[in-house]
Phi, psi and omega in degrees: 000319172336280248252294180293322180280004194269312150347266177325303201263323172297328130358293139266356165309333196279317173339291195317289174311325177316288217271021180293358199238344200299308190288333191285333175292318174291344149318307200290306200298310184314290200257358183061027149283118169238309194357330179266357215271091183315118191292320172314300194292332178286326156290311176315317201271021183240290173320314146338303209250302180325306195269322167318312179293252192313341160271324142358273187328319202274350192225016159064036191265095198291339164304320178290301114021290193286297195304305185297324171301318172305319174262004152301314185284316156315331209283308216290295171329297186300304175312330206274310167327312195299312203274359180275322171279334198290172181240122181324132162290000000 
């Protein structure tokens, strides 16, 4: 039982983490807005889902692997909305 909630929560916690970006893309997507977006905090979580990714790969963890490619890819989507959108100083 330990082992199925340890399981069950690590699950969802990856759900979680995946989709941490989901609502600010579909915002960034919505209004063609970024102004409010911090460009640091959006490079951090692209690196984040990047260094996550590659220990996953090293460590042959496949949950870890799948949930990061998924949020690798959210990150990439967002950095790309910050830099399409943002307005030049």
């Amino acid at each position: 039982m330990e082992n199925t909630l340890a399981n069950i929560v690590g699950y969802v916690a990856a759900m979680v983490g995946t989709s941490l970006m989901l609502p600010q893309v579909a915002k960034s997507w919505k209004t063609k807005s970024v102004e409010d977006l911090s460009f640091g905090m959006t490079i951090l979580y692209f690196f984040n889902c990047l260094l996550w990714l590659s220990y996953g790969v090293l460590i042959a963890a496949a949950p870890v692997i799948v949930a990061n490619s998924i949020a690798l890819v959210i990150s990439i989507a967002q950095v790309s909305l910050l830099l399409r959108y943002r307005r030049n100083p």
